[in-house]
N, C-alpha and C positions, 0 to 999 in steps of 0.2 A: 617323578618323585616330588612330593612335596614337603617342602621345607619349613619349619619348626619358627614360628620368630620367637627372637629371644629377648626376654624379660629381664629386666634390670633388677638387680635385689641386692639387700645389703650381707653379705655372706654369714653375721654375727644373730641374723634370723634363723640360720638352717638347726641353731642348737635349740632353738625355743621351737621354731615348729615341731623339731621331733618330740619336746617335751609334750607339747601339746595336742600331738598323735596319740601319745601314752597317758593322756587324760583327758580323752575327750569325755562332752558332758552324752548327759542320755538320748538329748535329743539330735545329736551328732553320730550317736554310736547308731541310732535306728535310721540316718538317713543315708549313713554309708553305706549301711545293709544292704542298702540298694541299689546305691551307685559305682559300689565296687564290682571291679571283674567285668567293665563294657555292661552291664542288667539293661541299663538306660538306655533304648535305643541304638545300641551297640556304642555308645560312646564311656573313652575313656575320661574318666575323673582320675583329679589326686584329691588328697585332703591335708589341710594346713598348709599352704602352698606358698611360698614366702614371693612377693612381690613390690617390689620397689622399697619402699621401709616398712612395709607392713604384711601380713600373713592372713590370706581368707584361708577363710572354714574349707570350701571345695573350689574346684578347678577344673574346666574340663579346655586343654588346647587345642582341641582342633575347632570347637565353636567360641574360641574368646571368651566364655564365661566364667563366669563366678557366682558360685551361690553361699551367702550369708545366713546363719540363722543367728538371729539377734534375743538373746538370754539375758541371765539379770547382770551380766558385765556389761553387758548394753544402757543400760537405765540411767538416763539423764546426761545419756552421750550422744545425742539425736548429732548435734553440730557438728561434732570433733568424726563423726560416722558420717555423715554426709561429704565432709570433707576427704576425708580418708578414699571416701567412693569416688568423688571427682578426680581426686590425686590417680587415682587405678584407671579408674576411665579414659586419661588420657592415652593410655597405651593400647585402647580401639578395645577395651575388654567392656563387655555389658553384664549389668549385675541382678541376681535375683535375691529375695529375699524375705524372708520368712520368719516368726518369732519360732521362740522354743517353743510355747504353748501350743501354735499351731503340728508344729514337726509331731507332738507327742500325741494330740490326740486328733488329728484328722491324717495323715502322712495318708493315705490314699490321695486326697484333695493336693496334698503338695505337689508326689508326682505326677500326679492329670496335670499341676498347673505348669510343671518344668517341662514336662512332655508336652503341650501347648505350646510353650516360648518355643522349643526348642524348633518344634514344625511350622510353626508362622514367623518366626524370625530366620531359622537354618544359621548359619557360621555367620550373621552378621543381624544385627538389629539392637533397637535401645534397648535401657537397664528397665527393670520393671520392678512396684513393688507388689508382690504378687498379693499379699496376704488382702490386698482389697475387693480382689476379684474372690477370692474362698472365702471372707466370712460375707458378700452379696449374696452366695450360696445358698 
């Protein structure tokens, strides 16, 4: 049986990630669509997942990842979000990441690309920024 590692997080997250379940934006509400209920490859996701002092968009434990989609709460936080990505990284998780723009009108291209990481990377491999490989497209 395999064992679960566990994740450091600050427990005064768990009331904001649920807040943040209960308002997810559009293009969160249509990537969950698909990633809820194992859809993906038979893998489980969460969403809003609180980890270390911060909370991704999706989660999935048994491949370490994280996937991001970067919306207008994003804008002009390139730094303070790369940082945030390192701070997570350390804990062996790898991250994807996608604008809203992309999630809302190509979400085909998304998951071809998460479906991609997922089978050439499997439970272990770097972060990637996907959104350059779909707009090469």
């Amino acid at each position: 049986m395999m064992t679960r590692k566990f994740l450091p997080y600050d427990p005064r997250l768990s009331q904001i990630a649920r807040m943040l379940r209960k308002n997810m934006t559009l293009a969160e509400i249509l990537l969950w669509n698909q990633l809820k209920q194992n859809q993906l490859l038979g893998y489980d996701f969460h969403r809003q997942k609180p980890i270390a002092e911060f909370v991704v968009d999706f989660y999935c434990p048994k491949l370490s990842l994280a996937i991001e989609i970067d919306g207008d709460s994003h804008e002009g936080k390139l730094e303070k979000d790369s940082k945030r990505q390192h701070d997570i990284e350390k804990f062996g998780i790898r991250f994807l990441r996608f604008s809203d723009e992309e999630v809302k009108h190509n979400l085909d291209g998304v998951l071809e690309a998460i479906r991609m990481s997922i089978e050439s990377d499997g439970p272990s491999g770097a972060s990637h920024r996907i959104s350059k490989r779909l707009s090469a497209q």
